[in-house]
TORVEX-873132 format. One record per residue: x, y, z of N, C-alpha, C in turn; residue in one letter. Coordinates in steps of 0.001 Angstrom, whole numbers. Layout:
REM TORVEX-873132
{n.u:X | n.v:Y | n.w:Z | ca.u:X | ca.v:Y | ca.w:Z | c.u:X | c.v:Y | c.w:Z | rest:a}
...
//
This chain:
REM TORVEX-873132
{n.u:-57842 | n.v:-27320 | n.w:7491 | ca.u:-56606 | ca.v:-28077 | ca.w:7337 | c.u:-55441 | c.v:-27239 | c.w:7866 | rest:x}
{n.u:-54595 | n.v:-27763 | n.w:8197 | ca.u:-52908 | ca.v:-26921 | ca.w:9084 | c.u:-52629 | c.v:-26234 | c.w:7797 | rest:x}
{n.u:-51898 | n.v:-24923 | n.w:8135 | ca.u:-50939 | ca.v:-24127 | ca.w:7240 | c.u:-52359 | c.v:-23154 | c.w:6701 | rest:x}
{n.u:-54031 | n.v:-23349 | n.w:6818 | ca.u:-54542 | ca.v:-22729 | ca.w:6243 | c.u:-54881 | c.v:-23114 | c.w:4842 | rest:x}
{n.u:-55166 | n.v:-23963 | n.w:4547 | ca.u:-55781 | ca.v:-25205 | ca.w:3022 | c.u:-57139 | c.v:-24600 | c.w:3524 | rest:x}
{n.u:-57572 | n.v:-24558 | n.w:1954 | ca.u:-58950 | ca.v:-25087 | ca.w:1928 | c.u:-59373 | c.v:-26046 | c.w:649 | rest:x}
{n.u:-60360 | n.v:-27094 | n.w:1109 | ca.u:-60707 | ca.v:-27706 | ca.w:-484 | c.u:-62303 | c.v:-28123 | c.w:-472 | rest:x}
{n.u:-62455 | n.v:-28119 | n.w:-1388 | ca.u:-64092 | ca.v:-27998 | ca.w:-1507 | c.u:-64474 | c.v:-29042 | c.w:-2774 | rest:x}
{n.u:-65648 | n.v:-29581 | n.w:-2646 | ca.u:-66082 | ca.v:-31073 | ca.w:-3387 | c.u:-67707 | c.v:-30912 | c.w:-3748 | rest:x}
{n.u:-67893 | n.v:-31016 | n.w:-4719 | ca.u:-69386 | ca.v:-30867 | ca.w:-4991 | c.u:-70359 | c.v:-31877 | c.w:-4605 | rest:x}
{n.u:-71459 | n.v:-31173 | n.w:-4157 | ca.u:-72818 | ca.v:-32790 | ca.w:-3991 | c.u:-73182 | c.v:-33683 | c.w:-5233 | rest:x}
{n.u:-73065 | n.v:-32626 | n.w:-6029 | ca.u:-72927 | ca.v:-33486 | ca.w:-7393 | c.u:-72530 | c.v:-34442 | c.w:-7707 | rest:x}
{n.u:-70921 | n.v:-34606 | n.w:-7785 | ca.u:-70008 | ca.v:-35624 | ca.w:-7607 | c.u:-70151 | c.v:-36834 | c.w:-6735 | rest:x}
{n.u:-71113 | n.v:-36620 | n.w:-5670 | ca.u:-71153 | ca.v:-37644 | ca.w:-4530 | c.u:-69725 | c.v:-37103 | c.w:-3422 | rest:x}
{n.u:-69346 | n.v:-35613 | n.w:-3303 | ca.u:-68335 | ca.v:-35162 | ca.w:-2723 | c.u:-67171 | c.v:-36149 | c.w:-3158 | rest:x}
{n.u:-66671 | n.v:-36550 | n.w:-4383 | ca.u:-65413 | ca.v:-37300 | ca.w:-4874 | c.u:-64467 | c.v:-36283 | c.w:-5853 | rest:x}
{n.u:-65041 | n.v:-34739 | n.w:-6140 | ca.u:-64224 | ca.v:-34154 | ca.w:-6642 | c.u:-63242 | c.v:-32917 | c.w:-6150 | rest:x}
{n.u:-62593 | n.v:-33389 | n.w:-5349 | ca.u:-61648 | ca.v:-32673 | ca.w:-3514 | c.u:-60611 | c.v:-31954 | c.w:-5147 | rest:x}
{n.u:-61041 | n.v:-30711 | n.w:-4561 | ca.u:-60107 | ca.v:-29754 | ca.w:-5481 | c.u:-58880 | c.v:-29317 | c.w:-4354 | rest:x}
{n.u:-57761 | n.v:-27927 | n.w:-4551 | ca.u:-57599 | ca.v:-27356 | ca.w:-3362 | c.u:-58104 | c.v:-25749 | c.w:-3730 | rest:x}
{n.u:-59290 | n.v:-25279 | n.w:-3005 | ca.u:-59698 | ca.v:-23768 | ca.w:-3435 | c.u:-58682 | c.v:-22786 | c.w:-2941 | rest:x}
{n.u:-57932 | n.v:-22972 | n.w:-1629 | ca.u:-56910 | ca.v:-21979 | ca.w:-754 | c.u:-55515 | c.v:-22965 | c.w:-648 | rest:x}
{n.u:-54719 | n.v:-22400 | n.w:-1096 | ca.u:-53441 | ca.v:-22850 | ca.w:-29 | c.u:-52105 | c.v:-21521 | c.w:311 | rest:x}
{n.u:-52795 | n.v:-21504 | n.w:2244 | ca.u:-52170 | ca.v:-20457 | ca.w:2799 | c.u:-50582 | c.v:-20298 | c.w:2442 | rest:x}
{n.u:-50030 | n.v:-21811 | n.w:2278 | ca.u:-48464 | ca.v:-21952 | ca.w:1755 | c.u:-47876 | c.v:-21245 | c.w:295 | rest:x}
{n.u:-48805 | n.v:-21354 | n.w:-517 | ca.u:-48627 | ca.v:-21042 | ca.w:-2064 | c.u:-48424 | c.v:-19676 | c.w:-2002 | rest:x}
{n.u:-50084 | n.v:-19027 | n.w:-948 | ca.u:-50206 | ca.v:-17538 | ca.w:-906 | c.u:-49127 | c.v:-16536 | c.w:335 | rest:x}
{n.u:-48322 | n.v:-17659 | n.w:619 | ca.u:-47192 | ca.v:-16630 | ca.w:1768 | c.u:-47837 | c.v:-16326 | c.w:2652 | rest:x}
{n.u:-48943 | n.v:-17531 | n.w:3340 | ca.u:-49071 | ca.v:-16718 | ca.w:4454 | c.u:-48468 | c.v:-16873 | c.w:6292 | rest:x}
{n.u:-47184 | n.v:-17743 | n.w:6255 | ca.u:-46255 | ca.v:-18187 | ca.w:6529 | c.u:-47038 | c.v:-18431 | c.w:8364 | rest:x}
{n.u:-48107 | n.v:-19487 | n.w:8135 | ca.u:-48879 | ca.v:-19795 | ca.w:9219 | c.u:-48645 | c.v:-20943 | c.w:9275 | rest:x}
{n.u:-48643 | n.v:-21682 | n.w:10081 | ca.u:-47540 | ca.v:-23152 | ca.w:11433 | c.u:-49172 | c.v:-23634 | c.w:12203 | rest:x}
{n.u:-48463 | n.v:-24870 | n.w:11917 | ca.u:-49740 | ca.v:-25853 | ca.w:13072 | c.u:-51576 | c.v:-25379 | c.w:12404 | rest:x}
{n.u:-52254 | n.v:-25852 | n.w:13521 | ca.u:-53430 | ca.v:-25639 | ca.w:12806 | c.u:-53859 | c.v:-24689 | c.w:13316 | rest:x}
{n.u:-55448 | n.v:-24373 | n.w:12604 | ca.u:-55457 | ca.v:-23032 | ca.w:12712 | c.u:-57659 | c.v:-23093 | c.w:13447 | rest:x}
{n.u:-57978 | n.v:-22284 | n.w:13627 | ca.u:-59085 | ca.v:-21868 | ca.w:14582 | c.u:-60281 | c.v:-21175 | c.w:13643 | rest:x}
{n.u:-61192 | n.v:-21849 | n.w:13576 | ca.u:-62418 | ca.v:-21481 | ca.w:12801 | c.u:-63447 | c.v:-20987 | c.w:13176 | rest:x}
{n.u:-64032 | n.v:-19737 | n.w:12955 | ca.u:-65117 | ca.v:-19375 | ca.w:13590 | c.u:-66147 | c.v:-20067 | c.w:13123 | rest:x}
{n.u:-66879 | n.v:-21004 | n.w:13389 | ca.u:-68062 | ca.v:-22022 | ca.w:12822 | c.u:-69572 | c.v:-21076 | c.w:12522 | rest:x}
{n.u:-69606 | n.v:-19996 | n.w:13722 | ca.u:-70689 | ca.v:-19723 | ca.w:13342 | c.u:-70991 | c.v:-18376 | c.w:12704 | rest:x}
{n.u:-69949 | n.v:-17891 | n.w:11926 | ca.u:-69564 | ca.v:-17264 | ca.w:10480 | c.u:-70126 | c.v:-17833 | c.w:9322 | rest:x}
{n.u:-70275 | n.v:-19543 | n.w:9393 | ca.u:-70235 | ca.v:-19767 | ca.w:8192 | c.u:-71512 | c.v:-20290 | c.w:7316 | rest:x}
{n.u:-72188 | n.v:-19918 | n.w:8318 | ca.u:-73444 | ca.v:-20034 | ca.w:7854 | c.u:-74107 | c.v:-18473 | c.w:7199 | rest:x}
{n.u:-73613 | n.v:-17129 | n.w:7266 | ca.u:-73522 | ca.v:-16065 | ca.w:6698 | c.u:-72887 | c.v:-15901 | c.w:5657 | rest:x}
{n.u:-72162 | n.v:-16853 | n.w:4976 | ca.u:-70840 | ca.v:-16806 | ca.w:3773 | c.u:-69460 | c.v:-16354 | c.w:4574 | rest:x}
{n.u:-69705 | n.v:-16726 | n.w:5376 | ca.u:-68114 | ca.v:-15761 | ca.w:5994 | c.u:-67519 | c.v:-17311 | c.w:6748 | rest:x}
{n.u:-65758 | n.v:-17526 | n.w:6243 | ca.u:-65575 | ca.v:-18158 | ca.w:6797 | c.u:-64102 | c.v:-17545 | c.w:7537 | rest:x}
{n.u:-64164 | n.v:-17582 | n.w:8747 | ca.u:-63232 | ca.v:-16773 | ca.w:9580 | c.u:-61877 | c.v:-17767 | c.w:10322 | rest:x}
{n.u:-60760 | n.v:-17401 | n.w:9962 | ca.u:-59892 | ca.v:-18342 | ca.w:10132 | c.u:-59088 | c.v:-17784 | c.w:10926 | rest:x}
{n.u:-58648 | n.v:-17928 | n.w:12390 | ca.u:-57523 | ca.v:-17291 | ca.w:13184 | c.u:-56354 | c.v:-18150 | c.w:12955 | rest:x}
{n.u:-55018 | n.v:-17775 | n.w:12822 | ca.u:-53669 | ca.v:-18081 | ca.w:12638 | c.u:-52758 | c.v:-17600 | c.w:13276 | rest:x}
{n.u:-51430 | n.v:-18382 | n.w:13512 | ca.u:-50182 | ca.v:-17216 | ca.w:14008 | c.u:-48935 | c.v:-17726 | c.w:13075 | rest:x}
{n.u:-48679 | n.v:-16727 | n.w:13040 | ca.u:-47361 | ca.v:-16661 | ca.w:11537 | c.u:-46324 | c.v:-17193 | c.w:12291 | rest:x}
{n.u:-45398 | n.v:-18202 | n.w:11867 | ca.u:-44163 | ca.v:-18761 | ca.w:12431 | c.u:-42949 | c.v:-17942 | c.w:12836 | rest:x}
{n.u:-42627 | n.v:-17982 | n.w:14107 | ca.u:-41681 | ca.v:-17261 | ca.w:14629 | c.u:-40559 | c.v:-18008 | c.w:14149 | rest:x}
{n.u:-39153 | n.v:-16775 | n.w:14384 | ca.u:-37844 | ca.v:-17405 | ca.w:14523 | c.u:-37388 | c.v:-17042 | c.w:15725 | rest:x}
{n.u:-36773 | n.v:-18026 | n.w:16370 | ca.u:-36252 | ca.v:-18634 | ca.w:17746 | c.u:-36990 | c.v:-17929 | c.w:18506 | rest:x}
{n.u:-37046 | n.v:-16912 | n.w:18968 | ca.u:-37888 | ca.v:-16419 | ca.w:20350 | c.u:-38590 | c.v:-15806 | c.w:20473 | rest:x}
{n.u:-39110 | n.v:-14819 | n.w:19384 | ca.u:-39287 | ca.v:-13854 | ca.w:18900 | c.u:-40749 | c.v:-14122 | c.w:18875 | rest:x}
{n.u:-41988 | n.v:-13147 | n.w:19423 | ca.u:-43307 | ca.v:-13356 | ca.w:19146 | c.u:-43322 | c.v:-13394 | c.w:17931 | rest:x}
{n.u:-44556 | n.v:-13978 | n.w:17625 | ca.u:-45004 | ca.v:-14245 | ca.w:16036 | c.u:-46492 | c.v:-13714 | c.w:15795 | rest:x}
{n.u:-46677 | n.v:-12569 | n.w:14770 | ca.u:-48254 | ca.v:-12380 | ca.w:15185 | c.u:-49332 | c.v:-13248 | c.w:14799 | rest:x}
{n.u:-50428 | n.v:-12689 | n.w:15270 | ca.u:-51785 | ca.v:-13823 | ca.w:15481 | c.u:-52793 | c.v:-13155 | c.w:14425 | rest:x}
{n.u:-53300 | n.v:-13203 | n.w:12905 | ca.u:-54156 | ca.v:-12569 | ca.w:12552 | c.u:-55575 | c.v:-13403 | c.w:11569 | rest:x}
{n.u:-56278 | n.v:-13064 | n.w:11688 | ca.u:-57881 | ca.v:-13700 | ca.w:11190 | c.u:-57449 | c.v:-13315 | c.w:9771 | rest:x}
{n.u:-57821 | n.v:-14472 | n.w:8835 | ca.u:-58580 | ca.v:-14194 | ca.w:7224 | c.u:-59520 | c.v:-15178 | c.w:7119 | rest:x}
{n.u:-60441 | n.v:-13598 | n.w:6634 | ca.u:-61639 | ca.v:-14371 | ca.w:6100 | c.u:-62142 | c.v:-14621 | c.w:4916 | rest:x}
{n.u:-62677 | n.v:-14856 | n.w:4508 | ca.u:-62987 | ca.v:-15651 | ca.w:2807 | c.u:-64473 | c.v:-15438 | c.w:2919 | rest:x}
{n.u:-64449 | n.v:-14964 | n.w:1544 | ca.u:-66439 | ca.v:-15087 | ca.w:895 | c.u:-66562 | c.v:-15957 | c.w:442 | rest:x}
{n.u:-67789 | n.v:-16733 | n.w:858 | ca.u:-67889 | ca.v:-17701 | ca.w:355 | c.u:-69231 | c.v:-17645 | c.w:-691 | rest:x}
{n.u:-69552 | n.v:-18036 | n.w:-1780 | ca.u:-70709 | ca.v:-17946 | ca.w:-2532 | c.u:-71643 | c.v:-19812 | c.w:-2016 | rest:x}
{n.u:-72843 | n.v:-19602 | n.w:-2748 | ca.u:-73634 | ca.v:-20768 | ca.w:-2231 | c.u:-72985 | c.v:-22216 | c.w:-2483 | rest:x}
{n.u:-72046 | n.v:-22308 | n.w:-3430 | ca.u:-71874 | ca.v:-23536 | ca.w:-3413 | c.u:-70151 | c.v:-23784 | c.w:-3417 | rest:x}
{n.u:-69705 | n.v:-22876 | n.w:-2497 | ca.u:-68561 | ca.v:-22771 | ca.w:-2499 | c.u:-67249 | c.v:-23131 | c.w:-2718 | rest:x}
{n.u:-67463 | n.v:-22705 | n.w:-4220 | ca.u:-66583 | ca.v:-22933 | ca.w:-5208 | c.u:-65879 | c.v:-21923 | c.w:-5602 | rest:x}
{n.u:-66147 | n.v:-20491 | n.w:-5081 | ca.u:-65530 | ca.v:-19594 | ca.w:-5221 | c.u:-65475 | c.v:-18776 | c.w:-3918 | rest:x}
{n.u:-64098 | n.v:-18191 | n.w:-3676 | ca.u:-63953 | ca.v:-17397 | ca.w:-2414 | c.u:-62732 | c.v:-16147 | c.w:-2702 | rest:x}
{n.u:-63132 | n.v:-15378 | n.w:-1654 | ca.u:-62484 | ca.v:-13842 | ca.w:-1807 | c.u:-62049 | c.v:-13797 | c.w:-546 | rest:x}
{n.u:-61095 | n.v:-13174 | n.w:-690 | ca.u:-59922 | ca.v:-13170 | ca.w:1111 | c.u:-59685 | c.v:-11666 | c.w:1428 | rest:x}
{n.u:-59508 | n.v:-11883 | n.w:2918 | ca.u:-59309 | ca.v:-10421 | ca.w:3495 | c.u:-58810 | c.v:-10941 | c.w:4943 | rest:x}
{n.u:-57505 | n.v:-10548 | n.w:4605 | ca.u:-56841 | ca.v:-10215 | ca.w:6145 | c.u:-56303 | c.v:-9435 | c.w:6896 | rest:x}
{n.u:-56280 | n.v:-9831 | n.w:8226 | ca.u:-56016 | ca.v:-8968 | ca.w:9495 | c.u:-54941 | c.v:-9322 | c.w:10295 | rest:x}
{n.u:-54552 | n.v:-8185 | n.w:10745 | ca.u:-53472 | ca.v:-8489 | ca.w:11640 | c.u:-53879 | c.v:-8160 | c.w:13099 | rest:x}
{n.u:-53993 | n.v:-8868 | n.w:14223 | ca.u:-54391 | ca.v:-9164 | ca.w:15175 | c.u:-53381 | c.v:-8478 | c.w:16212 | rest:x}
{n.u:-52249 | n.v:-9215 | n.w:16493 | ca.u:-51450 | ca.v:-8990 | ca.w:17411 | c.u:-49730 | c.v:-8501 | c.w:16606 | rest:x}
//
């Protein structure tokens, strides 16, 4: 999802119980537009998210990956980020 959301729904439920597990906005991570997923991370528990933090007026804005642990039924996750550029 844009800004860096994540939400997660159990099979249980019939996927009808959409929680929000991440929100990059809440946690300051002051990331714009959407963002770039490494897909084939996530079959290891790793889900790898590239971003770029919102510039003011002209000014580069840097570009950095967080990634999240994910456990088997991923309902719980652990973050770690990087600064790229």
């Amino acid at each position: 999802m844009p800004f860096v959301r994540i939400v997660t729904a159990s099979q249980a439920s019939g996927w009808t119980d959409w929680t929000m597990a991440f929100d990059g906005v809440s946690e300051g991570l002051n990331a714009f537009g959407e963002v770039t997923i490494d897909r084939a991370r996530i079959s290891s528990g790793v889900l790898s998210i590239l971003y770029q933090e919102q510039s003011s007026g002209v000014t580069p804005s840097p570009v950095r990956l967080i990634d999240f642990s994910l456990n088997g039924d991923m309902s719980a996750i652990g973050v770690e980020s990087h600064r790229l550029l």
